[in-house]
C-alpha positions as CSV (number, residue, x, y, z in Angstrom):
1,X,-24.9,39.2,26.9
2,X,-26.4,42.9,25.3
3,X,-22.5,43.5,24.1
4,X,-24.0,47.9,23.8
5,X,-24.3,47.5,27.1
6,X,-20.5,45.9,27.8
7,X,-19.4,48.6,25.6
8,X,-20.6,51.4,27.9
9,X,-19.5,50.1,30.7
10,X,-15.6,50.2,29.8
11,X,-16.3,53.5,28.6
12,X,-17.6,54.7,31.5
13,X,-14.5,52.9,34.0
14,X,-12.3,54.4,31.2
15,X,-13.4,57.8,32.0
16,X,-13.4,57.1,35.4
17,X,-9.5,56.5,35.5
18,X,-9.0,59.5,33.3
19,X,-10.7,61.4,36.0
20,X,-8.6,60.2,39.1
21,X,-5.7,61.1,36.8
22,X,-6.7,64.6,36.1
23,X,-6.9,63.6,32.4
24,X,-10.7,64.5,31.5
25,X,-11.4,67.1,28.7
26,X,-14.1,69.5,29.4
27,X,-16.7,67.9,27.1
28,X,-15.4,64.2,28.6
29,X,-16.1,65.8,32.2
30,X,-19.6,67.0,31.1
31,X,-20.4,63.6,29.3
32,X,-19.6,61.4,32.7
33,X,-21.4,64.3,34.8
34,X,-24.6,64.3,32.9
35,X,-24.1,59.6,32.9
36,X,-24.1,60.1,37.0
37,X,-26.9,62.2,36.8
38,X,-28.9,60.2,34.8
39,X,-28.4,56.3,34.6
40,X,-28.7,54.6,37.9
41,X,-26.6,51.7,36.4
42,X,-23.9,54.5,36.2
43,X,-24.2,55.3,39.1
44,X,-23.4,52.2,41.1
45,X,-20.6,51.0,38.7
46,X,-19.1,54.6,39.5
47,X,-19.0,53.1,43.3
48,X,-17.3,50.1,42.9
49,X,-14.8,51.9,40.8
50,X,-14.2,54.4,43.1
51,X,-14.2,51.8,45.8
52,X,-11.5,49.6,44.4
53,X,-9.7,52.6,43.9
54,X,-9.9,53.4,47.5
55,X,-9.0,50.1,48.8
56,X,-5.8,50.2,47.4
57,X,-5.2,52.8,48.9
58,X,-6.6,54.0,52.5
59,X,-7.3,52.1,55.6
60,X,-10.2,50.1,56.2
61,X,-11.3,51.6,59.3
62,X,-11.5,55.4,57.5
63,X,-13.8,53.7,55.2
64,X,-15.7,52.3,57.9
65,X,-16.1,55.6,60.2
66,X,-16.9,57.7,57.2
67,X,-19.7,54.8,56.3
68,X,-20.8,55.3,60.2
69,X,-20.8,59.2,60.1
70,X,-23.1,60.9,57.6
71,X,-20.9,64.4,57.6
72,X,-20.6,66.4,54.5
73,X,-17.1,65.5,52.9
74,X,-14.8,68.3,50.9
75,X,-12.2,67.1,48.6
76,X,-10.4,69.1,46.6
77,X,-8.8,68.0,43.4
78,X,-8.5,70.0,40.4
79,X,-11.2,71.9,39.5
80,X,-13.2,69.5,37.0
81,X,-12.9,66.2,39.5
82,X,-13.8,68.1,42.1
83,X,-17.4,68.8,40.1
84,X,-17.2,65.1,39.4
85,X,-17.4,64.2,42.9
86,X,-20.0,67.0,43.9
87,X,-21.7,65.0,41.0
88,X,-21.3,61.8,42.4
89,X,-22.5,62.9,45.7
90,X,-26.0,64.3,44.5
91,X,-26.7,61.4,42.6
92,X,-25.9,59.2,45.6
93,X,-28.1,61.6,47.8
94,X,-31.0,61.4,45.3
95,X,-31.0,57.8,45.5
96,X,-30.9,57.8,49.2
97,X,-27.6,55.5,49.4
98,X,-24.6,57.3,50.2
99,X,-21.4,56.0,47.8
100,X,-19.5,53.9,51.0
101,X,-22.8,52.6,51.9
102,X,-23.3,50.9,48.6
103,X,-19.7,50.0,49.1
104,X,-20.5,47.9,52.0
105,X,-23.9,46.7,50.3
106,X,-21.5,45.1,46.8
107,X,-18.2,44.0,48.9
108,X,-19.6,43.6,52.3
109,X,-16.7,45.5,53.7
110,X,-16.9,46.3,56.9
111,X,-18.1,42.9,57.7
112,X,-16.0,40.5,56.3
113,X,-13.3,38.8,58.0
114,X,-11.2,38.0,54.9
115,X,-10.9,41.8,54.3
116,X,-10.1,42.9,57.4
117,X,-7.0,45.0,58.5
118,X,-5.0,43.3,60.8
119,X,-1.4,45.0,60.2
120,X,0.9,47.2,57.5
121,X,4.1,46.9,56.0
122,X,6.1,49.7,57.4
123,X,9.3,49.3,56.3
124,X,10.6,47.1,53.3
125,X,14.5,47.2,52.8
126,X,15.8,45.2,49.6
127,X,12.4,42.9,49.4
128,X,11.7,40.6,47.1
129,X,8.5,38.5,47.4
130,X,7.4,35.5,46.2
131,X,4.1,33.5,46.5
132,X,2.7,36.1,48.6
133,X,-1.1,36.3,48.7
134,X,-1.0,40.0,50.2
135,X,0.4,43.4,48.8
136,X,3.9,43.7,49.8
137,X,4.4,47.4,49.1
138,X,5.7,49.8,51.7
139,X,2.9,51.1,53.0
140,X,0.9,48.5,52.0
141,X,-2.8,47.5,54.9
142,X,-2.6,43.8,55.2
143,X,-5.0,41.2,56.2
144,X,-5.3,37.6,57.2
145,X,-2.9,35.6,54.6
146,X,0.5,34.4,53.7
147,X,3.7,36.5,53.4
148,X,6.7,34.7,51.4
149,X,9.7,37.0,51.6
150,X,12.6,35.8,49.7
151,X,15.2,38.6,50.1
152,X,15.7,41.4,52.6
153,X,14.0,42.5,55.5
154,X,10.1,43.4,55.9
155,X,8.9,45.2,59.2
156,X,5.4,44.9,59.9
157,X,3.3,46.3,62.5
158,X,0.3,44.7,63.7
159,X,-2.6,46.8,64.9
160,X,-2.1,45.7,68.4
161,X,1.1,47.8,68.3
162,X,3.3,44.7,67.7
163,X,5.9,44.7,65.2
164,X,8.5,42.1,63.7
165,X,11.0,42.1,61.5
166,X,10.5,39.6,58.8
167,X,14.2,38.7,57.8
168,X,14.4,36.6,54.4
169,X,14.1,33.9,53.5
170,X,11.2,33.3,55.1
171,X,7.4,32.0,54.9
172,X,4.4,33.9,57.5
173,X,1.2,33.7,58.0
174,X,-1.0,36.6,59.2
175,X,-3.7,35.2,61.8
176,X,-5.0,38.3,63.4
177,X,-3.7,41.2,65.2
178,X,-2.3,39.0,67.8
179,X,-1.3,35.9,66.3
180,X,0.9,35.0,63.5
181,X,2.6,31.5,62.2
182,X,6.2,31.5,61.5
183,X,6.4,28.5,58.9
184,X,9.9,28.8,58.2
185,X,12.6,31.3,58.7
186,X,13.2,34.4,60.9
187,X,11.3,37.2,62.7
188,X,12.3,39.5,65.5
189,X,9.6,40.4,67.3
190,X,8.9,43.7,69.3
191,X,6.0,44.2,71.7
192,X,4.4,46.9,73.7
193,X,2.7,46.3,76.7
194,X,-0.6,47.1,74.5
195,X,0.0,43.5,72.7
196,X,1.1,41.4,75.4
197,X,-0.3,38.2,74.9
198,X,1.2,38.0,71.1
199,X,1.9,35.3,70.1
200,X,3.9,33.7,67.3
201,X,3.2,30.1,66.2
202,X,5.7,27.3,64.5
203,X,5.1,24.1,63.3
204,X,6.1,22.5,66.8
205,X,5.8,25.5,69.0
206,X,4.3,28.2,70.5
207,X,5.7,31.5,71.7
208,X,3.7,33.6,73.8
209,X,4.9,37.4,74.4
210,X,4.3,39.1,77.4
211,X,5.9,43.0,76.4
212,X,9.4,41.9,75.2
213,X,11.8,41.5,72.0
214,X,12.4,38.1,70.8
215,X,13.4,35.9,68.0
216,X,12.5,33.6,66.5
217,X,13.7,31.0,63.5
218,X,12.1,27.8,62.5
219,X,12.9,25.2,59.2
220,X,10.8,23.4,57.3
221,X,11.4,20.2,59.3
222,X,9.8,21.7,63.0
223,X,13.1,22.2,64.5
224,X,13.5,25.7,65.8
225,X,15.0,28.5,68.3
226,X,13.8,31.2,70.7
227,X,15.9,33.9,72.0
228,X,14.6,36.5,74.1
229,X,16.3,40.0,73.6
230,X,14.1,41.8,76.5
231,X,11.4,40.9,78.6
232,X,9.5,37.7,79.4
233,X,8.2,35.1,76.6
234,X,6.8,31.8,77.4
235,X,7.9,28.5,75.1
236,X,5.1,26.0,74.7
237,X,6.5,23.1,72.9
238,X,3.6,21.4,71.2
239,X,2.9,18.0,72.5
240,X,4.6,18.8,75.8
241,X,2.9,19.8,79.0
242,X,5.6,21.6,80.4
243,X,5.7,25.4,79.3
244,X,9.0,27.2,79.9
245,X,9.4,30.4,80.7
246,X,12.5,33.0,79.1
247,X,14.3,36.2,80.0
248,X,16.3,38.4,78.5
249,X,19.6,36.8,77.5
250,X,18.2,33.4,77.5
251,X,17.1,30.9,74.8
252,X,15.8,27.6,73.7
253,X,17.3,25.6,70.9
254,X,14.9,22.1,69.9
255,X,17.5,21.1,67.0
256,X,17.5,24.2,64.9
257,X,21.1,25.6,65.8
258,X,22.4,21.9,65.3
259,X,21.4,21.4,61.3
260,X,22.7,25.0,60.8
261,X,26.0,25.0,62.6
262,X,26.4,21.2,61.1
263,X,25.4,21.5,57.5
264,X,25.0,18.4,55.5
265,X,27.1,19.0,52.3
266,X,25.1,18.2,49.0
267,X,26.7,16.6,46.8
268,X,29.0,18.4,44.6
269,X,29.0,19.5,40.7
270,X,32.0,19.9,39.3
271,X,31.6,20.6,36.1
272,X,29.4,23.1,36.8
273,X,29.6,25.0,40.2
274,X,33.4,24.2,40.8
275,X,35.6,24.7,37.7
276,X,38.6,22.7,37.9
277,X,40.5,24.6,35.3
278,X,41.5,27.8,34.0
279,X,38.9,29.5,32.4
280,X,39.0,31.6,29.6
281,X,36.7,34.9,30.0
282,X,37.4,37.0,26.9
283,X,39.5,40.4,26.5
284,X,42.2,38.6,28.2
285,X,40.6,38.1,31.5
286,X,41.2,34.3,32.7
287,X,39.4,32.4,35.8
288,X,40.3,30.5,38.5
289,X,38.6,29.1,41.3
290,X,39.7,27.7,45.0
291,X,38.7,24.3,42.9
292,X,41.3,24.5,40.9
293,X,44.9,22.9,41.8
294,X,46.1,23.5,44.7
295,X,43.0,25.8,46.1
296,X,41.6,25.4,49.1
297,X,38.4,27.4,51.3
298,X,37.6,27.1,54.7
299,X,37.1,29.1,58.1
300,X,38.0,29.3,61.9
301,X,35.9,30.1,65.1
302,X,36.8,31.4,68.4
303,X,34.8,28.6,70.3
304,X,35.5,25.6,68.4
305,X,39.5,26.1,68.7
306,X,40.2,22.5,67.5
307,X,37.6,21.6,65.2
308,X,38.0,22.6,61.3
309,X,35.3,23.6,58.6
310,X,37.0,22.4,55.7
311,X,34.3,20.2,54.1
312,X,31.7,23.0,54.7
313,X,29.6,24.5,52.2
314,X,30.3,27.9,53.2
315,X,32.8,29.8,54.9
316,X,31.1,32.1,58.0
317,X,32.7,35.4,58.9
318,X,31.6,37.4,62.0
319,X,32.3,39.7,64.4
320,X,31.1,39.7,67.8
321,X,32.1,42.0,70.7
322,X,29.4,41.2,72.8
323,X,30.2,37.2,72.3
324,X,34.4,37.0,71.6
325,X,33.7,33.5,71.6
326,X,31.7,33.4,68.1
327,X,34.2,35.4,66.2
328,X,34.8,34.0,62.6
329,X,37.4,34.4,59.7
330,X,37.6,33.0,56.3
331,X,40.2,31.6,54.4
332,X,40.7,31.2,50.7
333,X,43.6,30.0,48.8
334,X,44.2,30.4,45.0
335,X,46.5,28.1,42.5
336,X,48.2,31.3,40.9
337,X,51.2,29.2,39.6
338,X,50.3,29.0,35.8
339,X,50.5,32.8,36.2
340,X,54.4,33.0,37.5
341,X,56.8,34.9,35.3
342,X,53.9,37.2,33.4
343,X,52.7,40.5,34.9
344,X,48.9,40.8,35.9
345,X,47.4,44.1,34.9
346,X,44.1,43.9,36.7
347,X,42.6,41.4,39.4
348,X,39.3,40.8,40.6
349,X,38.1,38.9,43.8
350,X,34.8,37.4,43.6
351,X,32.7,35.7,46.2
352,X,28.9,34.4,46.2
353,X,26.8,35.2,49.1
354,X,24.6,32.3,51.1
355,X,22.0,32.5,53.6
356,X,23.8,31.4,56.3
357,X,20.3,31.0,58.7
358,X,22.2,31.6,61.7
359,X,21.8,34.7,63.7
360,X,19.6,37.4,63.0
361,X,20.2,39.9,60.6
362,X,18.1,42.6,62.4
363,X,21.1,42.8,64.9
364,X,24.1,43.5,62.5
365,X,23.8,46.7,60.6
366,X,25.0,47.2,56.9
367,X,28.1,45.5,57.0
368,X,31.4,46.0,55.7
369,X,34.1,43.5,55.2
370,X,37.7,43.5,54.3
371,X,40.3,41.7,52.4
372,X,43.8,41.0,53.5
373,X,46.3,39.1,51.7
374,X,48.7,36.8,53.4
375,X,52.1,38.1,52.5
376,X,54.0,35.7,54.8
377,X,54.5,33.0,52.2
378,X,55.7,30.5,54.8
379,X,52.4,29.9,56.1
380,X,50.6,29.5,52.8
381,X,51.0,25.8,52.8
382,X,47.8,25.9,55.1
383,X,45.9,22.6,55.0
384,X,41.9,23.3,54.6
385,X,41.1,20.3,56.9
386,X,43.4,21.2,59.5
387,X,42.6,25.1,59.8
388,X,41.8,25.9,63.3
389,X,41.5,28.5,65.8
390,X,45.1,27.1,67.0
391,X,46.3,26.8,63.7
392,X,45.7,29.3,61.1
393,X,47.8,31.6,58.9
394,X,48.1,35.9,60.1
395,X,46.3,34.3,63.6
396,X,47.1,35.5,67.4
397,X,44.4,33.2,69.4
398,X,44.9,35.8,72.4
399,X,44.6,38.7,70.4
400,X,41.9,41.5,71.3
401,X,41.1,42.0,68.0
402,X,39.9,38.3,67.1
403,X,37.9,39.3,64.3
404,X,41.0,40.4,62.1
405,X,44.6,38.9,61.4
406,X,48.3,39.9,62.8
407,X,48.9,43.2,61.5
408,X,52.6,42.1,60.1
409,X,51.8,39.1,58.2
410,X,49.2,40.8,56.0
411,X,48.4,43.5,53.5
412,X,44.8,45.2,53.6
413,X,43.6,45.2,49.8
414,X,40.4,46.6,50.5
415,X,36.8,46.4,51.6
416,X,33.5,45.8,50.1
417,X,30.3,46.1,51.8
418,X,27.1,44.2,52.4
419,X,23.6,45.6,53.3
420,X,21.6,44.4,56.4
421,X,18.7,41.5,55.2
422,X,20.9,40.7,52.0
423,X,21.6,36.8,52.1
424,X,22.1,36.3,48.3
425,X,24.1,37.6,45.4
426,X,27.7,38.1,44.7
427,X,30.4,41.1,46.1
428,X,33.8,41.6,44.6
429,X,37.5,43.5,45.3
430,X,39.1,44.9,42.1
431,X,41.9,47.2,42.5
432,X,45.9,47.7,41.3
433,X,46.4,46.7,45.0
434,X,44.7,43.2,44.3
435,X,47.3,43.0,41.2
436,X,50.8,43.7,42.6
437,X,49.5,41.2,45.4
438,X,49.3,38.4,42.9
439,X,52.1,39.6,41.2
440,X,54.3,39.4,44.0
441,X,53.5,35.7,45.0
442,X,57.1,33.4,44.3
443,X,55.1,30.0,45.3
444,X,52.1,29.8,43.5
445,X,49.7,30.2,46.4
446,X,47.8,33.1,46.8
447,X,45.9,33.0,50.3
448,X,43.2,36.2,51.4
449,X,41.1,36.3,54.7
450,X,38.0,38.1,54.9
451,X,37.2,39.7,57.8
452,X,34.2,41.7,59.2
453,X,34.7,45.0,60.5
454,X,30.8,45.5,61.6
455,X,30.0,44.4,64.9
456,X,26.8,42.9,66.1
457,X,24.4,45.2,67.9
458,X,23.2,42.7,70.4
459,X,24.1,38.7,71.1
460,X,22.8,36.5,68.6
461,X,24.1,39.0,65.6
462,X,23.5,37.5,61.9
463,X,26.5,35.5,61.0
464,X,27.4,36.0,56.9
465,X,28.4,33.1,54.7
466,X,30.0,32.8,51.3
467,X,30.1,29.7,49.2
468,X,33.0,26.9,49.1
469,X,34.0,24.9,46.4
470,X,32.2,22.3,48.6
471,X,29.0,24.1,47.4
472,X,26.2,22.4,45.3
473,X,24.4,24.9,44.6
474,X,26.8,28.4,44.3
475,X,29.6,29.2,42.5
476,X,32.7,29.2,44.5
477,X,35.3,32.0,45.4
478,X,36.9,33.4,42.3
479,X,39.5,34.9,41.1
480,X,39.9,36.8,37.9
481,X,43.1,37.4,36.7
482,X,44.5,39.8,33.4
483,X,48.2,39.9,32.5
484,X,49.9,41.7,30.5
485,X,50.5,40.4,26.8
């Protein structure tokens, strides 16, 4: 390798990024003008600078209709890249190969299929990505590969005017501009009549659009859901000769809503996930959990009226308007009797989000929640394995408001709120209110239900979940505690 040579050409890309940042000195400017000019060599690494630089950052297609369309091109930077370019141009005209044409001669861009455009990211709200093999940004021209979204909501839209909503977590696979694979997770798709025909592939299906809005969620093992918001979709299952048609309203569940309504409990960690005892935080503050003593987590749900959730992993709270049947509370009680006789100064609530998989979250809005304390003692001796829509503390099964407790057994200490696509991380409720609650328990229970104010936009709403002491994998509902010394 002639190392000179090596040497150069860094110089030269190092003056070429000083140029697209407006950076060049006036002797710098004249130095890469009179390279251009004179070194052929220059000349095409200049290109496939200028080319990368471009990919990044326009569409494919303008690169392929300017490559089609000889025209004269003014750009107009400041005034020393815009001699740069003029440069660039003459040389490119001298050699007889215009700069995109050489483009298409190094990359082959306009003909290869890896390259090509098949959608964008439009919309990205609290992303995170993870193994992706495509640019994620907002904004970003995507072709054929994987998307591996871990948190939040991504909205993509496909040239054929179809667009989903990529909810987290969740694994997809860009095919072309009319097919996708769904490998696991959730998407809510929404399609024009100019992409009927879209289609969205699982592992043991096929879903076929034909100008609608649908969902669609899939796990890891094949099982999976369709539910049709609008329109007309038709359900292939793979394997099966029979191809179903839906419409709006309706839906086809092969196993998936079974394994997330019926979650197999991991085992549990004790020592580390569930603290047993009180914990000392520093500056005073202690910790409990519904793990310790006489604490207990669980939930109720408007159409399971006699079953109890107990031994779940997670308690789920929803409201639901447009189905009163699926409405959800939680219920969490604390062991505040080590804390009888001294005065707590400040309090703090603390609960650990879990993706829940069940519902989609591109129906519920950002979401806010509230906190009640149950301040009719006599129903705090509430059994976590007996909890039901019959039976539960602050609970009127007839109601119209199913979604939130009897006014006159409970005290509203406040909200906290949630934004739409978040399925991990923690939310807390601190407050003076929070503190004279606790400090105005005589039994050494403390029992809160949390309650969703945000209704669902359409059936089939998200439904958010918050770890149990039953959990293997999250730290349970918390409660921080400060008295007075």
């Amino acid at each position: 390798m002639n190392t000179n040579i090596r040497i150069e050409e860094w110089q030269l890309l190092e003056l070429f990024e000083r140029a697209l940042d407006h950076q060049l000195t006036d002797d710098e400017c004249e130095t890469l003008n009179r390279r251009l000019k004179d070194d052929s060599a220059a000349r095409e690494l200049f290109a496939k600078a200028l080319h990368q630089h471009a990919e990044l950052r326009f569409d494919a297609r303008l690169c392929r209709e300017l490559a089609e369309t000889p025209e004269v091109i003014q750009i107009k930077p400041d005034r020393r890249f815009s001699s740069l370019l003029i440069a660039v141009a003459a040389c490119a005209v001298l050699t007889g190969v215009s700069v995109f044409l050489v483009m298409q001669q190094w990359w082959h861009f306009s003909d290869s299929t890896d390259s090509k455009i098949i959608a964008t990211v439009v919309k990205s709200s609290h992303c995170k990505w993870a193994g992706s093999t495509l640019p994620t940004a907002e904004g970003s021209h995507v072709s054929a590969g994987i998307l591996e979204l871990v948190e939040g909501l991504a909205t993509l839209k496909f040239n054929s005017g179809a667009k989903i909503v990529l909810e987290a977590p969740a694994t997809l696979e860009l095919i072309d501009a009319m097919n996708c694979r769904l490998r696991r997770g959730t998407l809510v798709a929404d399609v024009p009549p100019s992409a009927i025909g879209f289609t969205v592939d699982t592992q043991d299906a096929k879903v076929v659009d034909y100008g609608t809005r649908f969902g669609v969620s899939t796990g890891d093992d094949g099982k999976y859901m369709v539910q049709v918001l609008e329109g007309l979709v038709e359900v292939n299952h793979k394997g099966e000769a029979e191809i179903k048609q839906l419409h709006a309203g309706q839906s086809i569940d092969r196993g998936l809503m079974k394994t997330k309504i019926n979650p197999v409990s991991p085992d549990p960690e004790p020592n580390r996930w569930q603290p047993d005892a009180i914990l000392n935080a520093g500056d005073g503050w202690k910790i409990i959990s519904t793990a310790f003593g006489q604490g207990k987590d669980s939930y109720i749900q408007s159409n399971d009226k006699s079953r109890n959730f107990g031994q779940d992993s997670f308690f789920r709270v929803k409201h639901s308007s447009v189905q009163p049947d699926l409405n959800r509370k939680g219920y969490l009680g604390f062991d505040v009797s080590k804390f009888k006789g001294g005065k707590i100064t400040e309090a703090e609530l603390v609960l650990s989000i879990e993706p829940s998989d069940l519902g989609f979250a591109t129906l519920v809005p950002d979401s806010r929640f509230c906190v009640y304390g149950l301040v009719d003692e006599s129903q705090d001796s509430w059994d976590e394995n007996g909890l039901s829509w019959h039976e539960a503390p602050a609970h009127n099964p007839t109601q119209p408001e199913k979604h939130l407790p009897v006014p006159d057994k409970c005290v509203l200490l406040g909200h906290f709120e949630i934004a739409q696509g978040i399925s991990r991380g923690t939310r807390s409720l601190r407050g003076q209110s929070l503190a004279n609650f606790i400090n105005s328990d005589t039994n050494g229970i403390a029992t809160f239900l949390i309650c969703r104010e945000t209704d669902e936009t359409s059936k089939g709403g998200l439904v958010h979940a918050f770890a149990t002491k039953e959990s293997g994998s999250n730290t349970p509902p918390l409660l921080r505690l400060k008295a007075e010394e």
